[in-house]
Backbone as a chain_set.jsonl record, in Angstrom:
{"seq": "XXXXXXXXXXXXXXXXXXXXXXXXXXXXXXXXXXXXXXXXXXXXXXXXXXXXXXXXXXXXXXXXXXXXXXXXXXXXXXXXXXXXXXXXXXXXXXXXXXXXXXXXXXXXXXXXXXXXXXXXXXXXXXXXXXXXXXXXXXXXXXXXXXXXXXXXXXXXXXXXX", "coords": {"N": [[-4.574, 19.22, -33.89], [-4.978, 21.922, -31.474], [-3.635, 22.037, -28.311], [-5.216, 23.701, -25.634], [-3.914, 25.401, -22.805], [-4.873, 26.436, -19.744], [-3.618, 29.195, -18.373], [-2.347, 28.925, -15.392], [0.154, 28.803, -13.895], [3.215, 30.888, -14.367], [5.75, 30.325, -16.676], [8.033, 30.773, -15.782], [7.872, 30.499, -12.979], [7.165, 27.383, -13.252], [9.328, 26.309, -13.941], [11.108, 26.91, -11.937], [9.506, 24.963, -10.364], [10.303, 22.876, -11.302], [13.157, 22.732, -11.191], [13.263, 22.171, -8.354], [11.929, 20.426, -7.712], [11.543, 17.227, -6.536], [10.365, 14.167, -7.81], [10.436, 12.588, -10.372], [8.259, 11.564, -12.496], [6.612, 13.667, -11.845], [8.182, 15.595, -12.484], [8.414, 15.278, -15.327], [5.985, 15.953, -16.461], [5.903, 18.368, -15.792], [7.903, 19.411, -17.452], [6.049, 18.877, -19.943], [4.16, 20.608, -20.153], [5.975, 22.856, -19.891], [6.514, 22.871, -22.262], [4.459, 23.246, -23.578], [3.524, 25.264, -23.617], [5.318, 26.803, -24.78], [4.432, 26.217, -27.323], [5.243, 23.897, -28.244], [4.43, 21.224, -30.559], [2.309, 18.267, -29.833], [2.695, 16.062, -31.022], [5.843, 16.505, -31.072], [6.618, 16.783, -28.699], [5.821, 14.503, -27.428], [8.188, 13.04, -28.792], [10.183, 13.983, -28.345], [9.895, 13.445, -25.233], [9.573, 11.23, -24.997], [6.89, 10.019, -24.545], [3.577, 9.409, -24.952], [0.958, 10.292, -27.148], [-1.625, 10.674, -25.949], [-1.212, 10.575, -23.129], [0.11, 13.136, -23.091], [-2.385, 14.984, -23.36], [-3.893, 13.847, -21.652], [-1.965, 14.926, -18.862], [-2.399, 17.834, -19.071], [-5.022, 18.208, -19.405], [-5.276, 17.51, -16.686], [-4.157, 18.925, -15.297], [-5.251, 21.72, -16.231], [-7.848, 20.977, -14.686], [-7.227, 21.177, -12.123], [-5.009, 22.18, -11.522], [-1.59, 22.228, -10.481], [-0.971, 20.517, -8.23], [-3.061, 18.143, -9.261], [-1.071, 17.041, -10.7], [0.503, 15.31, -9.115], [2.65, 12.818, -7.96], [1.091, 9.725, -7.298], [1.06, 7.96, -4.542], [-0.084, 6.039, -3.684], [-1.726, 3.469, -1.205], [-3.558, 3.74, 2.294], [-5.106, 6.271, 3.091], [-5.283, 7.265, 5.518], [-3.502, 5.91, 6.812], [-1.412, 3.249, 7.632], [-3.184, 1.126, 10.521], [-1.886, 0.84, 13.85], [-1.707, -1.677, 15.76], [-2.659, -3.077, 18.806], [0.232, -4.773, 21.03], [-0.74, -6.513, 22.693], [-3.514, -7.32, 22.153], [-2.817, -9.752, 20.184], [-0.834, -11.049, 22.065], [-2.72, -12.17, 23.758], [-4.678, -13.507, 22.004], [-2.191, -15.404, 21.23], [-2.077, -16.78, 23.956], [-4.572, -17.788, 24.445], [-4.495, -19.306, 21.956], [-2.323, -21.445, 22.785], [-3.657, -22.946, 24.535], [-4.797, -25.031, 23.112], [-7.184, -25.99, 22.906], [-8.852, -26.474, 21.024], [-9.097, -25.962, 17.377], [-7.558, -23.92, 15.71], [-8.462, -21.349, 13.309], [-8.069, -18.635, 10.897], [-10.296, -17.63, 10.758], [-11.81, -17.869, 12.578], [-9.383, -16.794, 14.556], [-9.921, -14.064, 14.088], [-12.562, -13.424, 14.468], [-12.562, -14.323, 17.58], [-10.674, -11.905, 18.064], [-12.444, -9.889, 17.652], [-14.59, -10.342, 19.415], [-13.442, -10.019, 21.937], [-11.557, -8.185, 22.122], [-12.984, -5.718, 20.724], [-12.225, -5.401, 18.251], [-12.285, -4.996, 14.56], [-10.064, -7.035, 12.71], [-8.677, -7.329, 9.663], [-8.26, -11.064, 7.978], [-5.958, -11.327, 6.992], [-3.905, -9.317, 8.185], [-4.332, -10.471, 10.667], [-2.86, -12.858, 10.339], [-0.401, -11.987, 9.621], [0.711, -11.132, 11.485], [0.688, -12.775, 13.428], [2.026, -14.536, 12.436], [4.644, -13.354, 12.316], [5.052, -13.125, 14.916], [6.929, -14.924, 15.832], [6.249, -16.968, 17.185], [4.181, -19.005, 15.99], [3.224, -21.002, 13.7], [3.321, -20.312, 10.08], [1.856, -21.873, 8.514], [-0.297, -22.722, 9.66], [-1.805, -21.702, 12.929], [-0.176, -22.478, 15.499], [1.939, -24.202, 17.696], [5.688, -24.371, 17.293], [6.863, -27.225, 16.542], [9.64, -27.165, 17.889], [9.066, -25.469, 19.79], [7.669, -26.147, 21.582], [6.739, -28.59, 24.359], [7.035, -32.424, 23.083], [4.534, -33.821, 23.418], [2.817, -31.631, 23.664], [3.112, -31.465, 20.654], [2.205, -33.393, 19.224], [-0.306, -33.351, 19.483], [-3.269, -34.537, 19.031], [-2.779, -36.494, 17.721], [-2.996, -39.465, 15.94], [-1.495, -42.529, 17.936], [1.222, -44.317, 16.529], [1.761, -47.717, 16.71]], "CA": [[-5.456, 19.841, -32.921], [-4.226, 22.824, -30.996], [-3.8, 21.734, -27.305], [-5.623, 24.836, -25.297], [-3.502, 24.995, -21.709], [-4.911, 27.501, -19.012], [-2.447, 30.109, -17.413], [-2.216, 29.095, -13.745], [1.45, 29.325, -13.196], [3.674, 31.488, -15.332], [6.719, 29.622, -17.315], [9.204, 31.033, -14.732], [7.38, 29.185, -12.059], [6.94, 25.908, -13.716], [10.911, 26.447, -14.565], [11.478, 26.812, -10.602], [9.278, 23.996, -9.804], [11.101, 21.983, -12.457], [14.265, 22.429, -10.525], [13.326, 21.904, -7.15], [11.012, 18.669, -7.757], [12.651, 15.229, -6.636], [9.866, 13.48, -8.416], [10.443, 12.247, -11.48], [7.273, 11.632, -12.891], [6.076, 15.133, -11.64], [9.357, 16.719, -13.418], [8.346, 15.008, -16.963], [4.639, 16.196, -16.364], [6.032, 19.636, -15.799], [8.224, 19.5, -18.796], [5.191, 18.693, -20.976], [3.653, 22.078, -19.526], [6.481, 23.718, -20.288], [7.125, 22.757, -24.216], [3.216, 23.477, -24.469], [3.779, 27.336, -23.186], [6.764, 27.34, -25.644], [3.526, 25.849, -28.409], [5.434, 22.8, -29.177], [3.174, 20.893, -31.16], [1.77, 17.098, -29.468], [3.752, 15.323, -31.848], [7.176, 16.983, -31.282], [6.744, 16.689, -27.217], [6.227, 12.944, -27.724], [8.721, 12.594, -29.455], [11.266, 14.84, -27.424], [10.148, 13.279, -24.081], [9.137, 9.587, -24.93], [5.541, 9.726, -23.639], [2.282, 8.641, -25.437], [0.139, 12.038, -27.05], [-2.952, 10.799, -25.053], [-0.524, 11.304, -21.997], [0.022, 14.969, -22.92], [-3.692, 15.279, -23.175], [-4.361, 14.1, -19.966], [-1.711, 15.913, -18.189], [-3.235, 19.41, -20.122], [-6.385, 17.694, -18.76], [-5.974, 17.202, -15.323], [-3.336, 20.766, -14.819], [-6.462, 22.795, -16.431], [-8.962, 20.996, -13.86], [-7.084, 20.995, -10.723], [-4.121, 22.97, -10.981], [-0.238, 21.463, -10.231], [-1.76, 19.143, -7.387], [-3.604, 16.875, -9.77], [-0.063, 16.042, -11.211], [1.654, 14.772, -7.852], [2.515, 11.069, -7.815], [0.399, 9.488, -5.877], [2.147, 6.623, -4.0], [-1.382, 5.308, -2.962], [-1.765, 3.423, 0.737], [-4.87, 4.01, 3.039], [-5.039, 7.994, 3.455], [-5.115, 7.682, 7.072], [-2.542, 4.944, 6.945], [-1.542, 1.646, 8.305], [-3.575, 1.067, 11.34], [-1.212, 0.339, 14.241], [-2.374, -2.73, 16.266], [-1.83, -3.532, 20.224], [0.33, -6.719, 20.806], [-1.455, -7.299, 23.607], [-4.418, -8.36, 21.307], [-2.143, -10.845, 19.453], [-0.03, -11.6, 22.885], [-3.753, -12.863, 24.069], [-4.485, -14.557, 20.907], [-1.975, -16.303, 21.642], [-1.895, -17.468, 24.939], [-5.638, -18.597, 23.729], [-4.401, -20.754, 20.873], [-1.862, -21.957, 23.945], [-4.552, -23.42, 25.602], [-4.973, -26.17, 22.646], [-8.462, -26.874, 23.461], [-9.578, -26.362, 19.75], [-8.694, -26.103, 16.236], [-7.989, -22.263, 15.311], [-8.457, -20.858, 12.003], [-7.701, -17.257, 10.993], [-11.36, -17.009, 10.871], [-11.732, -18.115, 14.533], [-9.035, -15.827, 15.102], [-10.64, -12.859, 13.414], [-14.058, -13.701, 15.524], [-12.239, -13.961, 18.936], [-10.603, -10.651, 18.429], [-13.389, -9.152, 17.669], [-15.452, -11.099, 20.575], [-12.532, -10.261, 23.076], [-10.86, -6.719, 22.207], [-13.776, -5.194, 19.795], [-11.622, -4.253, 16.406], [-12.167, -5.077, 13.381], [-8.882, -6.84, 12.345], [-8.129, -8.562, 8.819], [-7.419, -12.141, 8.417], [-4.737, -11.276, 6.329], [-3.072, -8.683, 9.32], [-3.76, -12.071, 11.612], [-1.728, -14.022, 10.08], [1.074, -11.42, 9.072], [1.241, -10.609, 13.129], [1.003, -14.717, 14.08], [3.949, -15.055, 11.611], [5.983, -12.558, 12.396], [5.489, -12.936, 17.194], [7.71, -16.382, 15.727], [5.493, -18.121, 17.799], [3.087, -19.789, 15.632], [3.913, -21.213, 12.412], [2.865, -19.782, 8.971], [0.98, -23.105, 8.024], [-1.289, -22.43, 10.539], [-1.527, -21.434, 14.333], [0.119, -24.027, 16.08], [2.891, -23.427, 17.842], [6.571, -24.299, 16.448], [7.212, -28.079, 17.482], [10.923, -27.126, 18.506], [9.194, -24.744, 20.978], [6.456, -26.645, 22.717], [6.854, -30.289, 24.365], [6.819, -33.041, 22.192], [3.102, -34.087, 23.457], [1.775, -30.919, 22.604], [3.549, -30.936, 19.14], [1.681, -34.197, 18.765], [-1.426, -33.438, 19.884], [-4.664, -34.567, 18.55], [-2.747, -37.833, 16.028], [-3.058, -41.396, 16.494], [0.031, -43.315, 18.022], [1.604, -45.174, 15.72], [2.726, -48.827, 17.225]], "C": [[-4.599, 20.56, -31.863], [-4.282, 22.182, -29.233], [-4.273, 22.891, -26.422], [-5.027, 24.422, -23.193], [-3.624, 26.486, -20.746], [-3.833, 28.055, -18.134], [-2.606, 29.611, -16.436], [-1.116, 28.768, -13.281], [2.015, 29.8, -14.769], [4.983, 30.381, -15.495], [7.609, 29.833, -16.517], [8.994, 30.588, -13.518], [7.311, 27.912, -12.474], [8.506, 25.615, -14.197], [11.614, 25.965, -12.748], [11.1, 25.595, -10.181], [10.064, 22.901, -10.383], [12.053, 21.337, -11.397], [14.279, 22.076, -9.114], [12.552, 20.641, -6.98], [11.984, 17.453, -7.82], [11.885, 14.457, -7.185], [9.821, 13.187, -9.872], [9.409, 12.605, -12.869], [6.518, 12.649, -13.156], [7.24, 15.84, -13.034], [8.645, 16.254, -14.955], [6.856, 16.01, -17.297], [4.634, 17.856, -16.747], [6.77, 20.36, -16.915], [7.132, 19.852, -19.731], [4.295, 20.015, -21.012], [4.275, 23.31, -20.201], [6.51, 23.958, -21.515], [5.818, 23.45, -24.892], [3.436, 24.973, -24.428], [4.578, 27.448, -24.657], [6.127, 27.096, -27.399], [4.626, 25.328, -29.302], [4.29, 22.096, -29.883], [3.076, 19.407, -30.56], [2.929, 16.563, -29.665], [5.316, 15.397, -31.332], [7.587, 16.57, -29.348], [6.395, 15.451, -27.387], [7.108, 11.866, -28.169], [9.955, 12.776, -28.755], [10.998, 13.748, -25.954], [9.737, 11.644, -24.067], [7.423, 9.541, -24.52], [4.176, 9.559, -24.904], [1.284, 9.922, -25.642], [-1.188, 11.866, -25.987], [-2.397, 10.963, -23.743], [-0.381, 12.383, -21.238], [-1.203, 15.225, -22.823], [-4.241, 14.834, -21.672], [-3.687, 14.754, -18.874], [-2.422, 17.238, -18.613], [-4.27, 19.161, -19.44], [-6.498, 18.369, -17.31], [-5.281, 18.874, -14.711], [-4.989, 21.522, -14.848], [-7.463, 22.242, -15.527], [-8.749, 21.426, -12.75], [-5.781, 21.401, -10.134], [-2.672, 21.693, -10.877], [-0.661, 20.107, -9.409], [-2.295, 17.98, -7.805], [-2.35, 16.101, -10.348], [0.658, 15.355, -10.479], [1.537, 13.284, -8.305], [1.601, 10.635, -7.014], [1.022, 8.102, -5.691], [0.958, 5.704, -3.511], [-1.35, 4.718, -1.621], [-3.162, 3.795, 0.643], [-4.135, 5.625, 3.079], [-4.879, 8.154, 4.641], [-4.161, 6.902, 7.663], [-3.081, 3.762, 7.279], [-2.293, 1.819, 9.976], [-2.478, 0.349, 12.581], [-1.96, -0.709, 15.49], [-1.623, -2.881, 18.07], [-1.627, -4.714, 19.996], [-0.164, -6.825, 21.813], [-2.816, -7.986, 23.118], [-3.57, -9.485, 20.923], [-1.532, -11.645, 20.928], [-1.796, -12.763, 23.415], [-4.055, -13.713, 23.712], [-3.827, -15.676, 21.611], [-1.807, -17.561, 22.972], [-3.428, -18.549, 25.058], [-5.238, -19.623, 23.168], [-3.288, -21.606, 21.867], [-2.321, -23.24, 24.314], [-4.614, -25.372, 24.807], [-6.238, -26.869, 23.024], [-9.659, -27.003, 21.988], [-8.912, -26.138, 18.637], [-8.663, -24.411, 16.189], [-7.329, -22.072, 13.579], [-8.596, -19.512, 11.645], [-9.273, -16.885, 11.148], [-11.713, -16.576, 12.192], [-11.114, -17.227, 14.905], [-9.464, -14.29, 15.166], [-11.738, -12.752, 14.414], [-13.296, -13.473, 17.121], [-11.699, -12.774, 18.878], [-11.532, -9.751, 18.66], [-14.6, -9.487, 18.743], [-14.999, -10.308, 21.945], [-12.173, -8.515, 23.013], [-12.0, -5.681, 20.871], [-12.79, -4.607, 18.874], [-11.795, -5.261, 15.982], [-10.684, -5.61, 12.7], [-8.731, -7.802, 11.04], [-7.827, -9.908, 9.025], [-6.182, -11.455, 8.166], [-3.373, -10.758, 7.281], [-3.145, -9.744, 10.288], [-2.898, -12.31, 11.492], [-0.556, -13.543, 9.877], [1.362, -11.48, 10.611], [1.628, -12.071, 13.689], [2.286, -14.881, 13.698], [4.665, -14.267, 12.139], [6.03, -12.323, 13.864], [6.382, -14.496, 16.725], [7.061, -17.458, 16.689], [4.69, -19.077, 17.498], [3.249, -20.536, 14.097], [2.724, -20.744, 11.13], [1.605, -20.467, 8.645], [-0.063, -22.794, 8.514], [-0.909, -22.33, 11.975], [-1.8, -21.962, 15.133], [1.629, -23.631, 16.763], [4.148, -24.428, 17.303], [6.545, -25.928, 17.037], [8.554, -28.271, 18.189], [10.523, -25.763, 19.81], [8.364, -25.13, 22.167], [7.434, -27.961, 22.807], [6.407, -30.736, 23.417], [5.125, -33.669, 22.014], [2.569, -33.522, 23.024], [1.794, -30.857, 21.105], [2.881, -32.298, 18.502], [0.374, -34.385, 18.802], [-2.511, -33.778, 18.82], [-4.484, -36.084, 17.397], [-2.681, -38.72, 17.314], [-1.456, -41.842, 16.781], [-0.469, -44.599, 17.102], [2.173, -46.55, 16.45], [3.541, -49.201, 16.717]], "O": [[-3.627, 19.985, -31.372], [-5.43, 21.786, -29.035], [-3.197, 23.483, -26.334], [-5.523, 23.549, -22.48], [-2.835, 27.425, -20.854], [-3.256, 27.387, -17.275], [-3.781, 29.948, -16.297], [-1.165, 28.357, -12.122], [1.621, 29.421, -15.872], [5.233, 29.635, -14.548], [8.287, 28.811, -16.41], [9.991, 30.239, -12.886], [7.509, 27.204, -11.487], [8.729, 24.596, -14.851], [12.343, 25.014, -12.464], [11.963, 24.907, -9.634], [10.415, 21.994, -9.629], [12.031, 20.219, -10.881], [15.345, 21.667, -8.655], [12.7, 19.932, -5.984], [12.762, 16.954, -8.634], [12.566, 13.443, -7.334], [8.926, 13.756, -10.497], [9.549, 13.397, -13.801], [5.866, 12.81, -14.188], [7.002, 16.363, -14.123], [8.383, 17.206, -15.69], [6.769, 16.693, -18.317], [3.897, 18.478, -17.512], [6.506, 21.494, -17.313], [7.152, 20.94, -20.306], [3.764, 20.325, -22.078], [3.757, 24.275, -20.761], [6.533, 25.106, -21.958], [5.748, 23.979, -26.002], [3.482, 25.671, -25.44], [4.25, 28.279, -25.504], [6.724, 27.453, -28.415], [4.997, 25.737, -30.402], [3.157, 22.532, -29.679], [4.195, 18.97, -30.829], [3.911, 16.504, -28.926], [5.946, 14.347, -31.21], [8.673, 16.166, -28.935], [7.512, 15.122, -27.787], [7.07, 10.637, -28.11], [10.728, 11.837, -28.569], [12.039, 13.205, -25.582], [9.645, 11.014, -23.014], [7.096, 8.43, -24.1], [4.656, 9.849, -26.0], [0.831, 10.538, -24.678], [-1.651, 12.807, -25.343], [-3.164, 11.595, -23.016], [-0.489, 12.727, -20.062], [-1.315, 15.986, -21.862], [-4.871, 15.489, -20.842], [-4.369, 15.19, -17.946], [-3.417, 17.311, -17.891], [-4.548, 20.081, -18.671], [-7.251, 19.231, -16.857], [-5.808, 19.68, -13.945], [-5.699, 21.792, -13.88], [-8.314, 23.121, -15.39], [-9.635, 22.017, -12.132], [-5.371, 21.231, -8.986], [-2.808, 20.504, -11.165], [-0.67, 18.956, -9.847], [-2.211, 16.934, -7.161], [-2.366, 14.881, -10.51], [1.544, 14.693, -11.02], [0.587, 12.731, -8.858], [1.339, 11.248, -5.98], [1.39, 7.331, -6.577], [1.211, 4.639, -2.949], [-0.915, 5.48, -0.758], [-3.839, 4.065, -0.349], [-2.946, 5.946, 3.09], [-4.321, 9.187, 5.011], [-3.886, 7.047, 8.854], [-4.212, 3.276, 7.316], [-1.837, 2.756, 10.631], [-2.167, -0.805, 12.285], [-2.897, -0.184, 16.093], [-0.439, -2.804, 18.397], [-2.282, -5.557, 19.383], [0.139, -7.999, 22.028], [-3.19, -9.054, 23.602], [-3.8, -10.413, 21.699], [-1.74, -12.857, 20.968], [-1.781, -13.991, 23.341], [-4.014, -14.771, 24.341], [-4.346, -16.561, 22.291], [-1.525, -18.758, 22.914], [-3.465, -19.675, 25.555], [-5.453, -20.757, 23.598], [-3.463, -22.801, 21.63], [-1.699, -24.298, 24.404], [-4.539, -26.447, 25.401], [-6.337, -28.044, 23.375], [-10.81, -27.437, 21.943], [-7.718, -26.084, 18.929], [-9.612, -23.73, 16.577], [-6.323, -22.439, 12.971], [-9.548, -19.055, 12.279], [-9.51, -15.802, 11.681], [-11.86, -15.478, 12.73], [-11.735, -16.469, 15.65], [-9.341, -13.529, 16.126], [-11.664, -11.821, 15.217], [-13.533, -12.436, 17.742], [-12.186, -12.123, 19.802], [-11.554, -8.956, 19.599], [-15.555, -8.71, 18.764], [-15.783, -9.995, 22.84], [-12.577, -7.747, 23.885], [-11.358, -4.908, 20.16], [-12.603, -3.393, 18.794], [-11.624, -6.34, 16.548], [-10.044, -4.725, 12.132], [-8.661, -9.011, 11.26], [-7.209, -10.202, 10.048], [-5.449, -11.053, 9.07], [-2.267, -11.299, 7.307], [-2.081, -10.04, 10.83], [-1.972, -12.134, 12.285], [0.416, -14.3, 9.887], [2.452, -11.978, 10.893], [2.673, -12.378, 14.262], [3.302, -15.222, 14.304], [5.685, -14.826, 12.543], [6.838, -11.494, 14.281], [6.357, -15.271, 17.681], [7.435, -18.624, 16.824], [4.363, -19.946, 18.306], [3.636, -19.565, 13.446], [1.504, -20.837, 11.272], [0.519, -19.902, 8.512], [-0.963, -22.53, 7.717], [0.177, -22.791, 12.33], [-2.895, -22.164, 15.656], [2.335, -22.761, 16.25], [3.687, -25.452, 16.797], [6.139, -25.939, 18.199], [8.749, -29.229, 18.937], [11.363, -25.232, 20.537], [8.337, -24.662, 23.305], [8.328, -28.364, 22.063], [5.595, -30.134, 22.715], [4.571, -33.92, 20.944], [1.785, -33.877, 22.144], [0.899, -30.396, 20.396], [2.969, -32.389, 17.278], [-0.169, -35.365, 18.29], [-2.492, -33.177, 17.746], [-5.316, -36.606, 16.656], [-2.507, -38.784, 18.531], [-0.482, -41.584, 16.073], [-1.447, -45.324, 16.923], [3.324, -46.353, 16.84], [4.235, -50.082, 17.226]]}, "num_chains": 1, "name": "protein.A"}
């Protein structure tokens, strides 16, 4: 089956982009472009470049829908990125969980941010930010017992006689 690949850059452009592309992935993509211009046959460009014929068919695919652009890597992420966070939320947090007047659980924490500084913040970003102000320990958010007194680091158990 003949592969049918619409003109929208000429072979001496897709030669240029070749050479100036640091992406890998892109460069093989653009190869497969090229061999088709040159009406290698599926087979022979699978064979030449290692890649899988339903491969070449979907590059051929996605070029003829959407032009060079549909072949970029995509490195994925949020599109608008990482959201950057004030530590003064977290510095609060903590001077809250400080207080020791309750049990806190990332949920709890999640709820008082959002009670206290209105965002929306992940547990998951909780707990990466708790862990990483070294103030609170991973386990849960408590603070280190080599950084509090020994009372507080005992707080809430039974003495042992």
């Amino acid at each position: 089956m003949a592969i049918i690949l619409e003109c929208k850059n000429s072979y001496e452009e897709l030669k240029f982009l070749l050479k100036k592309n640091k992406d890998e992935l892109m460069k093989s993509r653009i190869k497969i472009l090229l061999l088709i211009k040159k009406d290698v046959s599926r087979k022979e460009i699978s064979e030449r470049l290692s890649v899988n014929k339903g491969t070449i068919t979907n590059v051929v695919k996605r070029y003829n829908q959407n032009g060079l652009e549909s072949l970029r890597t995509n490195k994925g992420g949020r599109p608008e990125g990482n959201p950057l966070w004030d530590d003064n939320i977290f510095e609060g947090l903590v001077k809250e969980i400080e207080k020791q007047d309750r049990y806190w659980s990332l949920p709890i924490m999640k709820e008082w941010i959002q009670k206290h500084y209105q965002k929306a913040i992940s547990e998951k970003t909780v707990w990466y930010r708790m862990r990483h102000m070294n103030q609170m320990s991973y386990k849960s958010s408590r603070p280190h017992p080599y950084l509090g007194d020994k009372k507080k680091a005992c707080w809430g158990l039974p003495k042992v006689l």
